[in-house]
C-alpha positions as CSV (number, residue, x, y, z in Angstrom):
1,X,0.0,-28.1,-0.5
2,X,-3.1,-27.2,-2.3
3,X,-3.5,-23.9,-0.8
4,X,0.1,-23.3,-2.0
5,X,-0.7,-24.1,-5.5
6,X,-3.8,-22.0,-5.9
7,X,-2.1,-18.7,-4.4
8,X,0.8,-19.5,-7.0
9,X,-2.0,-19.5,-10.0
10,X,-3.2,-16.5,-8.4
11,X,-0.5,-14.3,-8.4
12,X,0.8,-15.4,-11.5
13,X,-3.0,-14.4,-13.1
14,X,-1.7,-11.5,-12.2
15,X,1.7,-11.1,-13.3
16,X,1.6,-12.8,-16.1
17,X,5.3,-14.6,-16.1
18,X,6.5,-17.3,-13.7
19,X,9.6,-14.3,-13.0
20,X,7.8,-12.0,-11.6
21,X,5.2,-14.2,-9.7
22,X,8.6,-15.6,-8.1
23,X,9.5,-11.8,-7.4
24,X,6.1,-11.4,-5.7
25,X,6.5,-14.7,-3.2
26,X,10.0,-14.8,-2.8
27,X,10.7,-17.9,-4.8
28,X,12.7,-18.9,-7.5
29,X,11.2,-19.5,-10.8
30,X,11.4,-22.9,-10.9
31,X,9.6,-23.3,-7.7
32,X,7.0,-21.4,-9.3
33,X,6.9,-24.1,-12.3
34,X,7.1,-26.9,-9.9
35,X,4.3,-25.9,-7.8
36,X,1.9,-25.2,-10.6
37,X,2.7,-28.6,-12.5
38,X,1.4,-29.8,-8.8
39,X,-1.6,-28.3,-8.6
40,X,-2.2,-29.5,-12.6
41,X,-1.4,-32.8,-11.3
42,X,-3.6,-32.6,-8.6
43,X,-6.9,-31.4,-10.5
44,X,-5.9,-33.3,-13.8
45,X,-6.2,-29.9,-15.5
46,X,-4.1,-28.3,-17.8
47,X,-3.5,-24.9,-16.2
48,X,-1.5,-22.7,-18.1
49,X,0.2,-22.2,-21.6
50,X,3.1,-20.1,-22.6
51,X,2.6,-17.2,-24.9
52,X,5.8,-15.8,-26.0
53,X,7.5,-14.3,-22.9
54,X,4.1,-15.0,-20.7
55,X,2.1,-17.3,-19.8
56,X,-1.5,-17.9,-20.9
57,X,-4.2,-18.8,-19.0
58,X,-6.2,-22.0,-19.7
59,X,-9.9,-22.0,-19.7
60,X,-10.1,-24.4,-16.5
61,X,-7.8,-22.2,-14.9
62,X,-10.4,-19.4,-15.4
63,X,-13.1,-21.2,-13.9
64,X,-10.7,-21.9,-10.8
65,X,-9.8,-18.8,-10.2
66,X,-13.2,-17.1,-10.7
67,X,-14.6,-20.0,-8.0
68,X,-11.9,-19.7,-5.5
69,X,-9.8,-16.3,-5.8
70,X,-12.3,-14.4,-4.0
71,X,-12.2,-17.0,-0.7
72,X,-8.4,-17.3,-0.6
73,X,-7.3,-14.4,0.5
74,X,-10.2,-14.3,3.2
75,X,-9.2,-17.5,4.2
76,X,-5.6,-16.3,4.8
77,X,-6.7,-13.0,6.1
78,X,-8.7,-14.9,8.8
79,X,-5.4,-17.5,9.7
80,X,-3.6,-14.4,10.0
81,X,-5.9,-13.0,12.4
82,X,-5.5,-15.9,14.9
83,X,-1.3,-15.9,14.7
84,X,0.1,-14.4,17.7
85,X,1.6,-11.1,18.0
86,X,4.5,-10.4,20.6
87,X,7.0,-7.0,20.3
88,X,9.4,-9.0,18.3
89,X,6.9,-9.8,15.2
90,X,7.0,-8.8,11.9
91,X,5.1,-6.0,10.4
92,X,4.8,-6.0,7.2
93,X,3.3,-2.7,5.5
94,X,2.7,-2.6,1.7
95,X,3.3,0.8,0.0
96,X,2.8,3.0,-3.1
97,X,5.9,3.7,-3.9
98,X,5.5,7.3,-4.2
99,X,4.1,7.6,-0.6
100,X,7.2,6.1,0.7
101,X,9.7,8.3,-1.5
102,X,7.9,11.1,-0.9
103,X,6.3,11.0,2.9
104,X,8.0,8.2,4.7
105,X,11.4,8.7,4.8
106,X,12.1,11.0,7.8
107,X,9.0,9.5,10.2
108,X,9.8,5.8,9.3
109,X,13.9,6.2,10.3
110,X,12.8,7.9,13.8
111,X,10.2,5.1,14.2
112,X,13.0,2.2,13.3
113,X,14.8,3.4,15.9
114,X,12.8,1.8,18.7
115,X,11.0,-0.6,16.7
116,X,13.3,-2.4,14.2
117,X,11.1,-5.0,13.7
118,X,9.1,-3.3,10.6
119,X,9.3,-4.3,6.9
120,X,8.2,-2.6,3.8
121,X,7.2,-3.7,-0.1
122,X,6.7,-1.3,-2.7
123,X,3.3,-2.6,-5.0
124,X,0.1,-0.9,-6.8
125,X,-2.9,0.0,-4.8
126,X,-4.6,-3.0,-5.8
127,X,-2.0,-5.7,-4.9
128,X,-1.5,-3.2,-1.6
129,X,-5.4,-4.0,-1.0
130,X,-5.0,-7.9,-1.7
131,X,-1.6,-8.5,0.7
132,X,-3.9,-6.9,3.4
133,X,-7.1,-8.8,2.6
134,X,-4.8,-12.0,2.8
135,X,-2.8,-10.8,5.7
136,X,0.3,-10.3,3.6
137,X,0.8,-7.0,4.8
138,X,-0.4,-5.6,8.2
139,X,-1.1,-2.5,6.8
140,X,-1.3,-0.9,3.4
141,X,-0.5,2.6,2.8
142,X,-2.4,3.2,-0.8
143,X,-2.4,5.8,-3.3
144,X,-5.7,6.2,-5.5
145,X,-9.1,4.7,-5.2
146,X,-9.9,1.7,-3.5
147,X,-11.1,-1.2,-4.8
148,X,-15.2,-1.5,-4.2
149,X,-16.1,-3.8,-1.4
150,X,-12.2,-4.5,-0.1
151,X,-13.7,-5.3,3.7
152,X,-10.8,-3.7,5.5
153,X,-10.8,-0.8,7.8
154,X,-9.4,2.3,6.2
155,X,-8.7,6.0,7.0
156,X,-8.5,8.5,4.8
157,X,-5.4,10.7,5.3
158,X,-6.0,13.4,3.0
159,X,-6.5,14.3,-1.2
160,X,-3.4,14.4,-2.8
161,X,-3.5,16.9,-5.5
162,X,-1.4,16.6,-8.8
163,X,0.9,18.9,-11.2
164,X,1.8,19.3,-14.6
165,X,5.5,19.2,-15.2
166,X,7.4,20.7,-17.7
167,X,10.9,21.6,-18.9
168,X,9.6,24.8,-20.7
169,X,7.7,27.1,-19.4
170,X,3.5,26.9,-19.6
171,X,1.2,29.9,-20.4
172,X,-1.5,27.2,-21.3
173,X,-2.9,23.5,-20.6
174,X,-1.0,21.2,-22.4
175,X,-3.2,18.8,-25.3
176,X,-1.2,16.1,-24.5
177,X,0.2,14.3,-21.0
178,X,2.4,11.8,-20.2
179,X,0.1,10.2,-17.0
180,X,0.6,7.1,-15.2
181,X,-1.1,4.0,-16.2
182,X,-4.8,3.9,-16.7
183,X,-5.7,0.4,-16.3
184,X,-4.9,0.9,-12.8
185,X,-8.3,1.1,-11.3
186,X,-7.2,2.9,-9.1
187,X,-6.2,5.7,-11.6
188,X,-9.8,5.4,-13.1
189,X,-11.1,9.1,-11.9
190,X,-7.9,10.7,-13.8
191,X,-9.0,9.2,-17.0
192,X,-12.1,11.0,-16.4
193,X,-11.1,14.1,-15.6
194,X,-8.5,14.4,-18.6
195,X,-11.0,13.3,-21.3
196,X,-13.6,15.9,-20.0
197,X,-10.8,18.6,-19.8
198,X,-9.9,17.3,-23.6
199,X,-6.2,16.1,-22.8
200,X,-4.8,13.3,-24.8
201,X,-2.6,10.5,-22.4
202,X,0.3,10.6,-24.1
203,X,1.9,7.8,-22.3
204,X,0.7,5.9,-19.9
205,X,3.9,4.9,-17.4
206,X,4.5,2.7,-14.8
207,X,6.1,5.2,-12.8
208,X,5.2,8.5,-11.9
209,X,8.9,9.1,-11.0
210,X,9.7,7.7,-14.8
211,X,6.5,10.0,-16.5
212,X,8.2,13.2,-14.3
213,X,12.1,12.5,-15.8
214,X,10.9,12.5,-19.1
215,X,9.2,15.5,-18.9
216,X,12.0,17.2,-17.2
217,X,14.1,15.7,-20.2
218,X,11.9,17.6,-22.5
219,X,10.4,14.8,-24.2
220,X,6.4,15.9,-23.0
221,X,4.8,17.8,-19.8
222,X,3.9,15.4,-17.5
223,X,0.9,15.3,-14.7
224,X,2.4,13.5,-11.4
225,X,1.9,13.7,-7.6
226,X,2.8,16.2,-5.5
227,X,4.6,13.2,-3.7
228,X,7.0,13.1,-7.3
229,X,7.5,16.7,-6.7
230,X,9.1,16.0,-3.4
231,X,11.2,13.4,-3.7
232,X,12.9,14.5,-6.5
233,X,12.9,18.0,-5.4
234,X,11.4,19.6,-8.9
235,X,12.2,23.0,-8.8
236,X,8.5,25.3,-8.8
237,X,9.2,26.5,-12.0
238,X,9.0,23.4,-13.6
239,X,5.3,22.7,-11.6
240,X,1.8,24.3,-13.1
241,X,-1.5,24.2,-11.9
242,X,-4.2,24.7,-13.9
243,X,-7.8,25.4,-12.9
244,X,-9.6,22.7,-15.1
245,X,-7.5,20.4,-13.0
246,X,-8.0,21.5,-9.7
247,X,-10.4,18.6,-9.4
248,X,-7.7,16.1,-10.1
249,X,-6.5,14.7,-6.5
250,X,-5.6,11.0,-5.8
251,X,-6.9,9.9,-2.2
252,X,-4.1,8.6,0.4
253,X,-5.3,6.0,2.8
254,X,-4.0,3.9,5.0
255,X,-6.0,0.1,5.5
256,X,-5.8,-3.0,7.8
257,X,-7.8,-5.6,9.0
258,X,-10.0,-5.4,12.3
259,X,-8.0,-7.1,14.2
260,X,-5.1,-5.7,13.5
261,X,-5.6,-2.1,15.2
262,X,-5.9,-3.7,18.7
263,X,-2.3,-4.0,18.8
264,X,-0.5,-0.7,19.6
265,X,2.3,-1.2,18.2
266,X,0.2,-0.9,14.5
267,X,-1.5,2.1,16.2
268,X,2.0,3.3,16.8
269,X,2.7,2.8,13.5
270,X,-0.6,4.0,11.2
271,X,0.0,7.7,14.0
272,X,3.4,7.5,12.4
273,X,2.5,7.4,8.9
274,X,-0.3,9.9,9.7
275,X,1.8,12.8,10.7
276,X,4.3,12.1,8.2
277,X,1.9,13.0,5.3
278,X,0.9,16.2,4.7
279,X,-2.7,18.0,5.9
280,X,-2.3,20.4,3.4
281,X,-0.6,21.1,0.5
């Protein structure tokens, strides 16, 4: 199908290798390949290129997506709002990964227990905001700022606040940070802060979980979630605040579509998420 093509050049936009654009819609990377060389066929357009390990982009492809990306996923978001919903459907909720390690865990395994029928995927705020827009995910549980002018109904659970972790001990405010990675938008407010407070990024990771190891291996201090702190149980003399920082929090929301919060079973489920997080830290 068309439709099938186009979300296929989406995604891979995005991911950059026919691999992990399999990865993202469950299919094999050759039914990634076969479905693009479709769509080419269809529009008599060259689409893509490789480029080493990725692929590259073509300059009709461009155009396509900038004419049609935005519309896509709010024309699956509105098929998905007129699928029927009985006790036995799916719901699929798309996560930070450090929300889940660190919040979910305990609320989610007492909620499984009379609703098995719940799935969860582990993706960057963004791609959480997209899944939702297209009706992908039922609900997104996000870490960071939201995108401008996402269209979904969102509530703010509370302002997650960060710490600087360290092997050795801190009398003062490191020059340097291992941080997570900037070109996140949704990480755009860290940048910020750290360039005002004069704090190089050291690293940017992928993973806060990753940029918190490293420090505890003594390679560089290391300014993660409290969420990190959590789940891997970092001992409070490994964790320092520092006023300049104080600023530094990450908003926690949970969004959905409209529609999707007249079902109570998704009530059920964003109360569930609600009083797993913390009000206060």
């Amino acid at each position: 199908m068309l439709l099938e093509g186009i979300e296929t050049l989406l995604v891979l936009a995005q991911e950059g290798t026919m691999s992990k654009t399999g990865s993202r819609l469950y299919l094999s990377q050759s039914a990634v390949s076969k479905r693009i060389a479709k769509l080419e066929k269809r529009l008599g357009k060259k689409l893509i290129e490789p480029q080493g390990r990725r692929i590259k982009l073509t300059a009709d492809a461009e155009q396509l997506i900038a004419a049609v990306g935005p519309s896509m996923n709010e024309i699956k978001g509105l098929i998905f709002d007129q699928l029927p919903a009985n006790d036995h459907s799916l719901i699929q909720i798309a996560c930070s990964e450090s929300l889940v390690a660190g919040y979910l865990g305990e609320g989610m395994g007492r909620y499984f227990q009379h609703d098995p029928y719940v799935r969860l995927s582990t993706h960057h705020t963004p791609v959480i905001v997209e899944k939702v827009q297209a009706g992908d995910a039922t609900l997104g549980f996000c870490a960071g700022h939201l995108p401008p002018q996402h269209g979904l109904s969102t509530q703010l659970l509370f302002n997650e606040p960060f710490t600087v972790i360290s092997a050795e001990p801190l009398t003062t405010l490191p020059k340097a940070l291992l941080v997570n990675d900037f070109k996140n938008p949704a990480n755009a407010q860290q940048a910020s802060v750290l360039q005002e407070a004069g704090i190089i990024p050291l690293m940017e990771m992928d993973s806060y979980t990753a940029a918190a190891q490293l420090a505890l291996g003594g390679v560089a201090p290391a300014l993660v979630p409290i969420a990190i702190v959590k789940t891997l149980n970092i001992a409070p003399a490994h964790c320092h605040q520092f006023e300049v920082l104080d600023s530094l929090t990450r908003p926690v929301h949970l969004c959905y579509r409209e529609k999707s919060y007249r079902s109570d079973r998704v009530k059920a489920l964003i109360a569930t998420i609600a009083d797993s997080v913390p009000t206060t830290i």
